[in-house]
VMD Tcl script that builds the backbone (N, CA, C; Angstrom):
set m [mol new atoms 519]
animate dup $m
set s [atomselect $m all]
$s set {name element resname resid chain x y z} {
  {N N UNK 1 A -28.694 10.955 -22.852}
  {CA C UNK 1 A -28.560 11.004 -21.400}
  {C C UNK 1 A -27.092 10.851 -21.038}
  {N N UNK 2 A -26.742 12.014 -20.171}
  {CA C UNK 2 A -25.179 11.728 -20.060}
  {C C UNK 2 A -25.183 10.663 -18.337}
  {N N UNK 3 A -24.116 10.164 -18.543}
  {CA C UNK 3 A -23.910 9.481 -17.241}
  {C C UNK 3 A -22.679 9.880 -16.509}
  {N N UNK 4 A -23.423 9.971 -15.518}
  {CA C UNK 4 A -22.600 10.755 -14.343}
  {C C UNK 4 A -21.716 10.132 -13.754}
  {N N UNK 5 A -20.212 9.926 -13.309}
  {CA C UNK 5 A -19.559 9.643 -12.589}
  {C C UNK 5 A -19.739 9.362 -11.170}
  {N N UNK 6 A -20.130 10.223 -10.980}
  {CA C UNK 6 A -20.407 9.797 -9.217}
  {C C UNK 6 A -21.846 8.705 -9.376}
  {N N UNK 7 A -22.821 8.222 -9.738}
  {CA C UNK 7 A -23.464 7.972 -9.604}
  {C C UNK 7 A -23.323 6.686 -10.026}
  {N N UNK 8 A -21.882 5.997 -10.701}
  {CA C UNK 8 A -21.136 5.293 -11.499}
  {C C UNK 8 A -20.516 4.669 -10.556}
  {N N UNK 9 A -19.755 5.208 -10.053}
  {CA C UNK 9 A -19.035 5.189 -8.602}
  {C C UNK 9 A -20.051 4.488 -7.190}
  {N N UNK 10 A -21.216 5.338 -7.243}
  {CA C UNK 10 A -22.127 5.011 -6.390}
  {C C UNK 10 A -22.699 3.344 -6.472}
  {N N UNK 11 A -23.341 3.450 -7.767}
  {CA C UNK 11 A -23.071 1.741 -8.097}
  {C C UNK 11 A -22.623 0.921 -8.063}
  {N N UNK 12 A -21.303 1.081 -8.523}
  {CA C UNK 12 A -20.151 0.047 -7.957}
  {C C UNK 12 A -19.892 -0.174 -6.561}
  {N N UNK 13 A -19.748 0.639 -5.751}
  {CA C UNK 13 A -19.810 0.672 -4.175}
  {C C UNK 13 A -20.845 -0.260 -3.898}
  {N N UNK 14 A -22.177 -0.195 -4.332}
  {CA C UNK 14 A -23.262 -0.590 -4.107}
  {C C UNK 14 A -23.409 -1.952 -4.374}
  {N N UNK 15 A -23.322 -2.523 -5.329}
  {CA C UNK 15 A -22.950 -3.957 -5.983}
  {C C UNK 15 A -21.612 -4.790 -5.205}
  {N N UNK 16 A -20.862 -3.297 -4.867}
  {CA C UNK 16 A -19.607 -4.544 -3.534}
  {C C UNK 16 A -20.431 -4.653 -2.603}
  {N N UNK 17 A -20.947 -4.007 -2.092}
  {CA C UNK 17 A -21.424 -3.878 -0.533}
  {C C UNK 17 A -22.488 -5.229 -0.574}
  {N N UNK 18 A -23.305 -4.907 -1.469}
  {CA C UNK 18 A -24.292 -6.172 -1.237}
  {C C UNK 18 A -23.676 -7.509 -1.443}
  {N N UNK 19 A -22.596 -7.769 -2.313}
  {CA C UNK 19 A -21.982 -9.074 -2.362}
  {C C UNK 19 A -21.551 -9.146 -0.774}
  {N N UNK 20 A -20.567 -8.207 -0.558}
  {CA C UNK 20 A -20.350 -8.711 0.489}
  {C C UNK 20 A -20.694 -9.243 1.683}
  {N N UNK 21 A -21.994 -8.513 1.760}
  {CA C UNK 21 A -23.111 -8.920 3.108}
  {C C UNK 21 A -23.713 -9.907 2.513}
  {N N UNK 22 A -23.266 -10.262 1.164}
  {CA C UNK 22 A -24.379 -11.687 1.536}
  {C C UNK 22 A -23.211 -12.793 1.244}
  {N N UNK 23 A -22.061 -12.653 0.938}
  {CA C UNK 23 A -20.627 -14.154 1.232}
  {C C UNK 23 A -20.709 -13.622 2.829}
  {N N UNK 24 A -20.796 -13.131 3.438}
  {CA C UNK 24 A -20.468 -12.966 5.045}
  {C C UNK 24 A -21.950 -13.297 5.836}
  {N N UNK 25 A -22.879 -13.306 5.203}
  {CA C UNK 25 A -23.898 -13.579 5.659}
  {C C UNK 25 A -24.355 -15.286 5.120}
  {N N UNK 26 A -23.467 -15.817 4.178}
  {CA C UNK 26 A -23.203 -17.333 3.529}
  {C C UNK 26 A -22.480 -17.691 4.715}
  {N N UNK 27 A -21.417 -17.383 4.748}
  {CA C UNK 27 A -20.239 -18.112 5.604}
  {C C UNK 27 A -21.041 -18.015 7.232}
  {N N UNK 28 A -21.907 -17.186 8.073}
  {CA C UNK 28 A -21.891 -16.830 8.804}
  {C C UNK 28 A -22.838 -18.135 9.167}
  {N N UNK 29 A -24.156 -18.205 8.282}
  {CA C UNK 29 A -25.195 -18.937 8.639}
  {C C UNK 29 A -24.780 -20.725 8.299}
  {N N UNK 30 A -23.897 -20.826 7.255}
  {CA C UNK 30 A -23.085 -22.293 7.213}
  {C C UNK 30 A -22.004 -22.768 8.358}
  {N N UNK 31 A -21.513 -21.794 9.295}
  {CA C UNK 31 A -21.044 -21.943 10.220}
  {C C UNK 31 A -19.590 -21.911 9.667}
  {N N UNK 32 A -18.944 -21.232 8.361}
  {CA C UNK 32 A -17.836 -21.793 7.809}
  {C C UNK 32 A -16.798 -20.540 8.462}
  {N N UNK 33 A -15.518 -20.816 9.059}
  {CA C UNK 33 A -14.707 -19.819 9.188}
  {C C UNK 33 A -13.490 -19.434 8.399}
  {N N UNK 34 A -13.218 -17.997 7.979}
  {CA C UNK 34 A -11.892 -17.686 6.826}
  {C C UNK 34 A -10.697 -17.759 7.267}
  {N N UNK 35 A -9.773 -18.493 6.687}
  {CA C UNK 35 A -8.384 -17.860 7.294}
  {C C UNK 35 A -7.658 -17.354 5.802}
  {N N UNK 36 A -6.610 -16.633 6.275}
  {CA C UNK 36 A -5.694 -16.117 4.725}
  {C C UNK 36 A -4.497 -17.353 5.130}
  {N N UNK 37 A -4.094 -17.560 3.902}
  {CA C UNK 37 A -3.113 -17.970 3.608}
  {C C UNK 37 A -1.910 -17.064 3.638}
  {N N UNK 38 A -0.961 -17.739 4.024}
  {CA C UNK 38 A 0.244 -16.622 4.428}
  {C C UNK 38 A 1.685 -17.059 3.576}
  {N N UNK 39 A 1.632 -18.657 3.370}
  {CA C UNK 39 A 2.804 -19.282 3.344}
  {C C UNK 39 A 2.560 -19.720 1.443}
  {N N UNK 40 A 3.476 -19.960 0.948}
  {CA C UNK 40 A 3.187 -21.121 -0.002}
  {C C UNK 40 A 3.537 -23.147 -0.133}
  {N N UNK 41 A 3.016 -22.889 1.442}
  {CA C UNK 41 A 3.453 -24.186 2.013}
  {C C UNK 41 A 2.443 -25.270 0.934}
  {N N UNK 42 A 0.972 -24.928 0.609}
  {CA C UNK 42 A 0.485 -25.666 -0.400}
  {C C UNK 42 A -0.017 -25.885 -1.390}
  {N N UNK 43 A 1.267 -25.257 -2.240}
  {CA C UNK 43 A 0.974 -24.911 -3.545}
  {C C UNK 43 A 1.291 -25.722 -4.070}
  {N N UNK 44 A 0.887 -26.379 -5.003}
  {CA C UNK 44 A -0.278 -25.591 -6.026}
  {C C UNK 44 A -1.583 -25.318 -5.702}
  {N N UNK 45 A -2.379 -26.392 -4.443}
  {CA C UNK 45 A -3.515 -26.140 -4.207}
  {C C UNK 45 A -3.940 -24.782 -3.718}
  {N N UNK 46 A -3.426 -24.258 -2.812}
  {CA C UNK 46 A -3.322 -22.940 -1.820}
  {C C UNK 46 A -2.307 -22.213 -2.591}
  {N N UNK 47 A -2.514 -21.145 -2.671}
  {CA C UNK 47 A -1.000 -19.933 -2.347}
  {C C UNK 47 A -1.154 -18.782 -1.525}
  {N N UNK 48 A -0.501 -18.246 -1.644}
  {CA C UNK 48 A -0.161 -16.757 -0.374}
  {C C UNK 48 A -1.099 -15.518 -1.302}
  {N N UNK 49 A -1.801 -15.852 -0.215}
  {CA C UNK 49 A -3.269 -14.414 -0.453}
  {C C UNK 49 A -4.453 -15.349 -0.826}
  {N N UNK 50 A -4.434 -16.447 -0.690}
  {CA C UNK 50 A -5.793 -17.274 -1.139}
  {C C UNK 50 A -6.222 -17.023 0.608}
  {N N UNK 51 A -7.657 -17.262 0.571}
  {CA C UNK 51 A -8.811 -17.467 1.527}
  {C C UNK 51 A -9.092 -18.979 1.749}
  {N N UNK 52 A -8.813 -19.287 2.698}
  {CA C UNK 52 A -9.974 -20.753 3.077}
  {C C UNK 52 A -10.514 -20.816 4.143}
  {N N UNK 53 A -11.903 -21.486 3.687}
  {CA C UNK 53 A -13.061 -21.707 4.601}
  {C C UNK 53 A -13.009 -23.021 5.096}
  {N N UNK 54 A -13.150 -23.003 6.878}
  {CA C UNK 54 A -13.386 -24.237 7.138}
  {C C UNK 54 A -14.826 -24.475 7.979}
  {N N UNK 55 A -15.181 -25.478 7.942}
  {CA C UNK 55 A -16.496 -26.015 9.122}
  {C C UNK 55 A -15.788 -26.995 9.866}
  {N N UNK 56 A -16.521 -26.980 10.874}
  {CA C UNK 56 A -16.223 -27.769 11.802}
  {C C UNK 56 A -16.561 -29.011 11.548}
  {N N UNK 57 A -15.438 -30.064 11.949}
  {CA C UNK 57 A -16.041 -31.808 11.493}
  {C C UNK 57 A -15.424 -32.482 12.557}
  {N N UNK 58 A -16.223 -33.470 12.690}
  {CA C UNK 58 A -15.745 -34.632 14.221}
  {C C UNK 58 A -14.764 -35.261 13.634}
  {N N UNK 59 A -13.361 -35.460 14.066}
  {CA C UNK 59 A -12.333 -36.158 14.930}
  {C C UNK 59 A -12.340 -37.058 14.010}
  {N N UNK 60 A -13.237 -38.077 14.069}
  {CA C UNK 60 A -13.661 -39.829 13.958}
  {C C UNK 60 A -13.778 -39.716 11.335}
  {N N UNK 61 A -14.367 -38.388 11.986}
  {CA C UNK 61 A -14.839 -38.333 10.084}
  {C C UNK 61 A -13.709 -38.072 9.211}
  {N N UNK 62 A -12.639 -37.411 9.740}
  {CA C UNK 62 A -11.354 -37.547 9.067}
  {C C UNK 62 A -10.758 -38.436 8.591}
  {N N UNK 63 A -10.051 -37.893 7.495}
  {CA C UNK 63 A -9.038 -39.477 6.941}
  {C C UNK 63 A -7.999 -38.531 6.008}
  {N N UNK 64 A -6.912 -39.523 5.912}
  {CA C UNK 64 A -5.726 -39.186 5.404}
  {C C UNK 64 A -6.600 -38.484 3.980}
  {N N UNK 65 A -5.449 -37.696 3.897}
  {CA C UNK 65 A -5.854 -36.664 2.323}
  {C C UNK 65 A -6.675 -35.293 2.821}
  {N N UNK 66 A -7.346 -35.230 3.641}
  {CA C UNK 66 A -8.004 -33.997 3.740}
  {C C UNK 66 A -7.445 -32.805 4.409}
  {N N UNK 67 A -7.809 -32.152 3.466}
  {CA C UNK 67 A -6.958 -30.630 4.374}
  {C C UNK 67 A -7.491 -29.768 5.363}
  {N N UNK 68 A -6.942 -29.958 6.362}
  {CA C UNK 68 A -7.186 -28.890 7.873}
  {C C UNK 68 A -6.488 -27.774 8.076}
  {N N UNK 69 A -7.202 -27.175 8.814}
  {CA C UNK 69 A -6.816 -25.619 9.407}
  {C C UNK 69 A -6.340 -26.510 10.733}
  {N N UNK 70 A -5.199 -25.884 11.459}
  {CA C UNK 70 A -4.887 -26.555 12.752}
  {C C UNK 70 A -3.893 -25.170 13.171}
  {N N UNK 71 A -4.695 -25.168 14.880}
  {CA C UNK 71 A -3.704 -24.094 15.207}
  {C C UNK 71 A -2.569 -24.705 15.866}
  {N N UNK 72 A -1.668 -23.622 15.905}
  {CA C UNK 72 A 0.033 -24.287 16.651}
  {C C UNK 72 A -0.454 -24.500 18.009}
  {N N UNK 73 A 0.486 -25.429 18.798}
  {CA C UNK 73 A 0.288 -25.866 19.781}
  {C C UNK 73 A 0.247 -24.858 20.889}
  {N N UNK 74 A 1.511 -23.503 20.341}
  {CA C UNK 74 A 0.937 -22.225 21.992}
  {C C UNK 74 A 0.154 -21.408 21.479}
  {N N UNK 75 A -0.531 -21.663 20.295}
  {CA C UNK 75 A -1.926 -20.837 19.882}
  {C C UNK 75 A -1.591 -19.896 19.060}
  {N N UNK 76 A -0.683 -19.473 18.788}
  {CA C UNK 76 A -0.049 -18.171 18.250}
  {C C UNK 76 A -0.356 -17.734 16.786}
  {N N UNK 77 A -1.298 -18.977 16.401}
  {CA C UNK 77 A -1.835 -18.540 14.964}
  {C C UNK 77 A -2.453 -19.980 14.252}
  {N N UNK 78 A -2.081 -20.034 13.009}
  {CA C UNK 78 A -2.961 -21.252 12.412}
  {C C UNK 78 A -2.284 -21.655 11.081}
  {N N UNK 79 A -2.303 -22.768 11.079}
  {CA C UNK 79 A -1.661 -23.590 9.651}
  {C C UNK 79 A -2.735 -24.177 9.055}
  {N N UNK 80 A -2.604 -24.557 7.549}
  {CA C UNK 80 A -3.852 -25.303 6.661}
  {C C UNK 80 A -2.716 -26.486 6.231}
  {N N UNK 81 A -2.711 -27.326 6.624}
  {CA C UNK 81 A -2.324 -28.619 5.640}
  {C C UNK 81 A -2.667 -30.014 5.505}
  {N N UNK 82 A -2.492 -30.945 4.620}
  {CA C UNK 82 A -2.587 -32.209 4.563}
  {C C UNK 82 A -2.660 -32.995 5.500}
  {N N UNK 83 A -3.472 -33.518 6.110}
  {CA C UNK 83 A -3.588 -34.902 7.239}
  {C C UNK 83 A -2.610 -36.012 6.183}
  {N N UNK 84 A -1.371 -36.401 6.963}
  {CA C UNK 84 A -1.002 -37.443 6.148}
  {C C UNK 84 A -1.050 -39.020 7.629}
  {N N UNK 85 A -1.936 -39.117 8.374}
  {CA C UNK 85 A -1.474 -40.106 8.913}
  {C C UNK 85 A -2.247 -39.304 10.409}
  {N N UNK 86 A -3.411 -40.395 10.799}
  {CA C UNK 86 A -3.992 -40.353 11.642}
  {C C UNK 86 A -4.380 -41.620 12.896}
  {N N UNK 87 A -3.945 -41.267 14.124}
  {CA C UNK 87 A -3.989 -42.204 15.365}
  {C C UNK 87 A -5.730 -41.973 16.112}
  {N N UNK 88 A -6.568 -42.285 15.597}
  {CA C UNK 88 A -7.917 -42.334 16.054}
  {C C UNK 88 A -7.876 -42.109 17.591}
  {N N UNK 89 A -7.211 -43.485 18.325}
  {CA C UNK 89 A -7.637 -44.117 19.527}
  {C C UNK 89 A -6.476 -43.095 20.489}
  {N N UNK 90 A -5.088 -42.214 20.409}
  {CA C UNK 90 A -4.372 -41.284 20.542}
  {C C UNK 90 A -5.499 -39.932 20.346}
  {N N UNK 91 A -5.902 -40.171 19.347}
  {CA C UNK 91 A -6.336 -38.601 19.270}
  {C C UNK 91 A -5.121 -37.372 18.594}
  {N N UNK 92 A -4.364 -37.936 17.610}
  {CA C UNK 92 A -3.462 -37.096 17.153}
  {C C UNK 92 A -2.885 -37.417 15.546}
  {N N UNK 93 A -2.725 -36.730 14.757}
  {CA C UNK 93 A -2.512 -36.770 13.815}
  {C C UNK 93 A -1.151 -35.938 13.288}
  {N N UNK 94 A -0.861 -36.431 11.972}
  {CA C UNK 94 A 0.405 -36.268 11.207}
  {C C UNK 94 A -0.078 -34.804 10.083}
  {N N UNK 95 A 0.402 -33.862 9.916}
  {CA C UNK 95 A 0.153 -33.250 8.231}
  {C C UNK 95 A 1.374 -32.948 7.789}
  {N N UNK 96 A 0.965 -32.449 6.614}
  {CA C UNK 96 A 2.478 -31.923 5.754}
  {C C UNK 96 A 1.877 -31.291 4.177}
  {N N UNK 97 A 2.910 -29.807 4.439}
  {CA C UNK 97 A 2.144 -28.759 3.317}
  {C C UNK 97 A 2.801 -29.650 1.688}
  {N N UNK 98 A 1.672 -29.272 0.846}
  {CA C UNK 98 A 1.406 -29.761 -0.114}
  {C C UNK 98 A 3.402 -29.721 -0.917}
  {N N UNK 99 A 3.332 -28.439 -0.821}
  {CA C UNK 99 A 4.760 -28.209 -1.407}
  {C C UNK 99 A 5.780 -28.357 -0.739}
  {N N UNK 100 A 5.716 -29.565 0.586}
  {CA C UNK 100 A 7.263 -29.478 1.180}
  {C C UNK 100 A 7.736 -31.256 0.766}
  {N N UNK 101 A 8.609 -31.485 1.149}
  {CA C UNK 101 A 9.180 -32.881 0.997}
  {C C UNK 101 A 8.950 -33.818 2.671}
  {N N UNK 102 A 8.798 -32.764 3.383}
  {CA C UNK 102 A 8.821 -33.816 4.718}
  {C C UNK 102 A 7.640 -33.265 5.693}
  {N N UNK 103 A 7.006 -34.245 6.366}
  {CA C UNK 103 A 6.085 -34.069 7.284}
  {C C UNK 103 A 6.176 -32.709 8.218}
  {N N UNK 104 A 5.323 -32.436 8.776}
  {CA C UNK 104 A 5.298 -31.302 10.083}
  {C C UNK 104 A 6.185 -31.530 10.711}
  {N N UNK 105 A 7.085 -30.741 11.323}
  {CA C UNK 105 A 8.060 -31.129 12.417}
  {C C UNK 105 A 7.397 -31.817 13.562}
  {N N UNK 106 A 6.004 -31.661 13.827}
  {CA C UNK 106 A 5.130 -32.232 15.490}
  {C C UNK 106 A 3.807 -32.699 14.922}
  {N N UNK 107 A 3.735 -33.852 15.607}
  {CA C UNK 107 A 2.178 -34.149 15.440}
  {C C UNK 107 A 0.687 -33.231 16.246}
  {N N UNK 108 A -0.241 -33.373 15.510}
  {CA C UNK 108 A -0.754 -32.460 16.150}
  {C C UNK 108 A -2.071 -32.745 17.018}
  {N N UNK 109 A -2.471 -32.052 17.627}
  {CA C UNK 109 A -3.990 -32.856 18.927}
  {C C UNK 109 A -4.853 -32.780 18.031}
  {N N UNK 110 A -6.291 -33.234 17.886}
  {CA C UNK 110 A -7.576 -33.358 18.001}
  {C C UNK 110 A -8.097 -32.264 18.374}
  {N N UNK 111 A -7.571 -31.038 19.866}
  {CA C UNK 111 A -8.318 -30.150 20.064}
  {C C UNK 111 A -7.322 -29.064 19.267}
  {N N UNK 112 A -6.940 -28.913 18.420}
  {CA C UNK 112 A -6.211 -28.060 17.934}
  {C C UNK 112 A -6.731 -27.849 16.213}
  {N N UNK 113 A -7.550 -28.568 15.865}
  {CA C UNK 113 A -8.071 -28.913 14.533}
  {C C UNK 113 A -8.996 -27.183 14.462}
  {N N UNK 114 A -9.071 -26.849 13.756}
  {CA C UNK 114 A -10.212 -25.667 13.252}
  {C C UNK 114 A -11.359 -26.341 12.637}
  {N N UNK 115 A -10.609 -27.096 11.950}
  {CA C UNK 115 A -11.985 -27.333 10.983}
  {C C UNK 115 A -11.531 -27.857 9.459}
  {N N UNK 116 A -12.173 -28.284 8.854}
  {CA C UNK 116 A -11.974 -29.030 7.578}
  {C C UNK 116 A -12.027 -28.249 6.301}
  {N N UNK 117 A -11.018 -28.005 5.477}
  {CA C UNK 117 A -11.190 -27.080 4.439}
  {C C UNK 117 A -12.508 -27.781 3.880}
  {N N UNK 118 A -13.263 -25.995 3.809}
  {CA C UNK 118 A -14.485 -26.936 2.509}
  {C C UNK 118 A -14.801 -26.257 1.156}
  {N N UNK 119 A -13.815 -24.622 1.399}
  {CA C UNK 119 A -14.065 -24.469 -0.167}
  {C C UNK 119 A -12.948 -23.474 0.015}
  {N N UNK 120 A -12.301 -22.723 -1.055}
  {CA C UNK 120 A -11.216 -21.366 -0.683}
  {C C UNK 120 A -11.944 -20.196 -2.375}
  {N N UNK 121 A -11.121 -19.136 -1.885}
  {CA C UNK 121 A -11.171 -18.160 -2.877}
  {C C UNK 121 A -10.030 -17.716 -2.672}
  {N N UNK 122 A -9.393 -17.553 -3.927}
  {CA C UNK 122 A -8.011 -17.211 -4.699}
  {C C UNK 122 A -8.217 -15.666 -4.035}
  {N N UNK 123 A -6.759 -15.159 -3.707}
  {CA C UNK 123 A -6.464 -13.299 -3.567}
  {C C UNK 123 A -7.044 -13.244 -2.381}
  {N N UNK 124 A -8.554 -13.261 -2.079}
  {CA C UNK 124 A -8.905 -13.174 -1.126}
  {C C UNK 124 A -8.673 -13.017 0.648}
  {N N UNK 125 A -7.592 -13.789 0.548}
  {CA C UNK 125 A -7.136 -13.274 2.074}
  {C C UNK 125 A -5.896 -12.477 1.824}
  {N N UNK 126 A -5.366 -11.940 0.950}
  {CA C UNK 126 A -4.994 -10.643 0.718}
  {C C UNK 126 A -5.400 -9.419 1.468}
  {N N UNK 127 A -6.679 -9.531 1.272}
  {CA C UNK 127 A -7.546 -8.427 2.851}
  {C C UNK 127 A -6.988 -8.566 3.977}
  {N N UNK 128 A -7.094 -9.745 4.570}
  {CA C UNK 128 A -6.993 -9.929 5.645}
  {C C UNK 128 A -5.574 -9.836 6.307}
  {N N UNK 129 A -4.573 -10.486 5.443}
  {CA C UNK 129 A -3.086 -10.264 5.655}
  {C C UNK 129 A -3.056 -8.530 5.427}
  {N N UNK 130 A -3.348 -7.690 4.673}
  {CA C UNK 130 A -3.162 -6.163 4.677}
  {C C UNK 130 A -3.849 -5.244 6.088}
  {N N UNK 131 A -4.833 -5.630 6.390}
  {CA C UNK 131 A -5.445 -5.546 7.382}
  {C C UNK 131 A -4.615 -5.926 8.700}
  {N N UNK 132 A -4.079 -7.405 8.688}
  {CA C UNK 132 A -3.517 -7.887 10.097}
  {C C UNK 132 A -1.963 -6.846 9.992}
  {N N UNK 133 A -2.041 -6.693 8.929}
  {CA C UNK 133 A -0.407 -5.807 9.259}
  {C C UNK 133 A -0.021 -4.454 9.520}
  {N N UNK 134 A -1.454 -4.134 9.346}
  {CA C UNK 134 A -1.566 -2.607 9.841}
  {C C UNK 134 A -1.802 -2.994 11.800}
  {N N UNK 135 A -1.521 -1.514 12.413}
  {CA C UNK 135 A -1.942 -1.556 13.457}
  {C C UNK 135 A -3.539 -0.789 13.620}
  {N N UNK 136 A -4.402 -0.490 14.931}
  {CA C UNK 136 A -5.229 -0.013 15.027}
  {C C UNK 136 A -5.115 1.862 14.894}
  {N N UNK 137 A -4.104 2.043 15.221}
  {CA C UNK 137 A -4.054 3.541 14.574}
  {C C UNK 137 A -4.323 3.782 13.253}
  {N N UNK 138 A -2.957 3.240 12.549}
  {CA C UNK 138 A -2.850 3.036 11.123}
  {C C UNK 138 A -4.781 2.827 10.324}
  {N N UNK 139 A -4.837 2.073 10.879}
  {CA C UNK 139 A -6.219 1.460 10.247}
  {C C UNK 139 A -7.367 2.576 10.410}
  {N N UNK 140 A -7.297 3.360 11.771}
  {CA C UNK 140 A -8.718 4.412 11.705}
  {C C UNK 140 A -7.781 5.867 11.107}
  {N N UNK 141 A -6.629 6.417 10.852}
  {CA C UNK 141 A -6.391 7.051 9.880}
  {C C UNK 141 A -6.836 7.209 8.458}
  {N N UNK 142 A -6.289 6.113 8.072}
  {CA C UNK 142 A -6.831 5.513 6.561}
  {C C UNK 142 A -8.224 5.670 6.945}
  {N N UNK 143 A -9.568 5.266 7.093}
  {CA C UNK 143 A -10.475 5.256 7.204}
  {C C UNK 143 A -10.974 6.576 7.200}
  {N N UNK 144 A -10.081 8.130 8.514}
  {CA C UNK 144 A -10.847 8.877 8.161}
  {C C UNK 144 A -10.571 9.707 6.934}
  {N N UNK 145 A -9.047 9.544 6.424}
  {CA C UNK 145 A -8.436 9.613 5.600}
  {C C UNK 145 A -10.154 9.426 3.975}
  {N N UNK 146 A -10.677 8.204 3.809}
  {CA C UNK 146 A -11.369 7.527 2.800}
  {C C UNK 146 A -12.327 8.790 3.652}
  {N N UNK 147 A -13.114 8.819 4.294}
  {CA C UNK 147 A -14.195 9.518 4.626}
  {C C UNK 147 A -14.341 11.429 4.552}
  {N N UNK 148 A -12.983 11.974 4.691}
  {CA C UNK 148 A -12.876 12.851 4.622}
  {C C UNK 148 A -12.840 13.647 3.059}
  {N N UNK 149 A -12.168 12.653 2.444}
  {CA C UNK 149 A -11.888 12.823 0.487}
  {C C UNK 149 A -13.392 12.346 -0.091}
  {N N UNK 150 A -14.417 11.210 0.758}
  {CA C UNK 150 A -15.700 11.172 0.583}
  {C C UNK 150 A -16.605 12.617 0.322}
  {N N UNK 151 A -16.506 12.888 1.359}
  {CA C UNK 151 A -17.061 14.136 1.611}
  {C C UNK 151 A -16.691 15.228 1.112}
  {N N UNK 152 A -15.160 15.332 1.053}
  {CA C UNK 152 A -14.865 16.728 0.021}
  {C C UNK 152 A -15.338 16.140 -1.402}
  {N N UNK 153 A -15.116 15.033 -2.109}
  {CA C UNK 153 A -15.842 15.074 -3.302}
  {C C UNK 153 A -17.258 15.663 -3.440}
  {N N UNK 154 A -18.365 14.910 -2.808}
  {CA C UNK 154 A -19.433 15.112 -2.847}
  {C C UNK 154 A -19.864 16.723 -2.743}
  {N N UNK 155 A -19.013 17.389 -1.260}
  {CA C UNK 155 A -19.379 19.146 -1.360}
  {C C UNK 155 A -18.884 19.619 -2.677}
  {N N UNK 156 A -17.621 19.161 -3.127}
  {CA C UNK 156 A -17.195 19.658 -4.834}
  {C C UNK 156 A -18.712 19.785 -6.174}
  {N N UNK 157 A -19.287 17.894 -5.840}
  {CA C UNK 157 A -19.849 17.767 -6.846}
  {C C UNK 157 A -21.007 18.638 -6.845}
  {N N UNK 158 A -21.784 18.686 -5.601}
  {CA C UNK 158 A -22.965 19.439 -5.349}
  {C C UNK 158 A -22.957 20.834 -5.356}
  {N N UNK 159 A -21.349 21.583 -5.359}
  {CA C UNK 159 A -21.210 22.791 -5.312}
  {C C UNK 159 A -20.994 23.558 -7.166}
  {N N UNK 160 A -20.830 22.527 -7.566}
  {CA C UNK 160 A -20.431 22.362 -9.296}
  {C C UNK 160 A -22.287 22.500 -9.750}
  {N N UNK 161 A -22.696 21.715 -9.016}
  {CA C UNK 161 A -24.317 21.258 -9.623}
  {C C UNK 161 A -25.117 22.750 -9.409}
  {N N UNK 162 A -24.804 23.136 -8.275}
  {CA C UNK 162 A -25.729 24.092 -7.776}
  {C C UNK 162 A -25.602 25.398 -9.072}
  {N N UNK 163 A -23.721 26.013 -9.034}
  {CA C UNK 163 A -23.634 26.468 -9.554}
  {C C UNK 163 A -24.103 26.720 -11.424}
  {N N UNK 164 A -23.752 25.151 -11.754}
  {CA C UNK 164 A -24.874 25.048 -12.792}
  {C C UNK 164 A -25.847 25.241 -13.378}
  {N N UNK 165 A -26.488 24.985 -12.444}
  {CA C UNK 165 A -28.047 25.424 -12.523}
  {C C UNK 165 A -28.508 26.872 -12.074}
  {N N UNK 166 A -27.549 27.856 -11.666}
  {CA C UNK 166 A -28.240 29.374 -12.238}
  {C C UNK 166 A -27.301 29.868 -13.336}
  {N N UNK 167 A -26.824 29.753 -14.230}
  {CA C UNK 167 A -26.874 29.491 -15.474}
  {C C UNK 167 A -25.387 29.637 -15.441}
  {N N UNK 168 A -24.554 29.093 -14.410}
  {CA C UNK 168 A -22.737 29.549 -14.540}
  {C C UNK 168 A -21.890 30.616 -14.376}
  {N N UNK 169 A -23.163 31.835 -13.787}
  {CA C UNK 169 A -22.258 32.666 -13.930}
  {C C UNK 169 A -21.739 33.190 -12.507}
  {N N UNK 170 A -20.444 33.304 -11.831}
  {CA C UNK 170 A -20.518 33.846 -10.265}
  {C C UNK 170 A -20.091 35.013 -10.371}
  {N N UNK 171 A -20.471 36.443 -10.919}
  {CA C UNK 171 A -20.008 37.625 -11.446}
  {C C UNK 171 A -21.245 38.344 -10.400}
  {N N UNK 172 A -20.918 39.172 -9.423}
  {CA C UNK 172 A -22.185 39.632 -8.290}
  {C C UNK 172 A -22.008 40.901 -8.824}
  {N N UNK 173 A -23.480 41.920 -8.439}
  {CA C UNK 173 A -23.868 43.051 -9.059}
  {C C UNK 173 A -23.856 43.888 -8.189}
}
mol reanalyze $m
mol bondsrecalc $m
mol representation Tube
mol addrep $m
């Protein structure tokens, strides 16, 4: 039995697709949200293109050592680092990335927290940084770009098959 390429191809597609709907359908129903890593602010734990997931955790359950997602104070995006030093009864806390020598330049609010790292995947936000750096043009090009070379393969393969099967020859009488 020979094995076919496209149908090789087809599989593999097939085996991503279902992983993926079901880590997005994990994260979705645990309530956990992704961010990419951008910086190598905490490395060794984190590096640039890792993924981390956070859930949401109350205020009060925190304690020094745990690592948060926290967005900047005019919103403009999001940091992951170390709680080193927390004011309960303030409502504000201290962090500082794993790989620097000195604290955050600003302490940060309570309503600014994302959520509590609770697990990451290495490379992974690699997607997401390639993705955020394209614009929305860029992005449905490429796409019809993938869909268009879809489709000319497939008319290739089926036009190869057809021909095949009346015995190869295109010589008309």
């Amino acid at each position: 039995m020979k094995i076919k390429p496209i149908n090789v191809l087809f599989n593999i597609l097939a085996i991503i697709t279902v992983v993926a709907v079901g880590f997005v359908s994990f994260n979705f129903f645990s309530g956990a949200k992704g961010y990419a890593v951008v910086t190598d602010s905490m490395v060794p734990v984190f590096s640039r293109g890792d993924a981390v997931f956070v859930k949401e955790t109350d205020f009060e359950t925190l304690s020094e050592g745990d690592i948060v997602t926290v967005s900047f104070q005019d919103g403009s995006g999001y940091f992951t680092h170390r709680i080193v030093s927390i004011d309960y009864e303030a409502g504000i806390f201290r962090t500082k990335g794993d790989a620097s020598d000195s604290e955050d330049p600003q302490s940060s609010m309570v309503e600014q927290i994302m959520g509590k790292v609770w697990y990451s995947v290495p490379l992974l936000g690699y997607i997401s940084i390639f993705i955020s750096s394209l614009n929305l043009i860029k992005i449905s090009v490429i796409l019809a770009i993938v869909v268009i070379i879809l489709i000319t393969l497939t008319t290739l393969i089926q036009k190869s098959k057809k021909s095949g099967s009346r015995g190869g020859s295109n010589e008309q009488i």
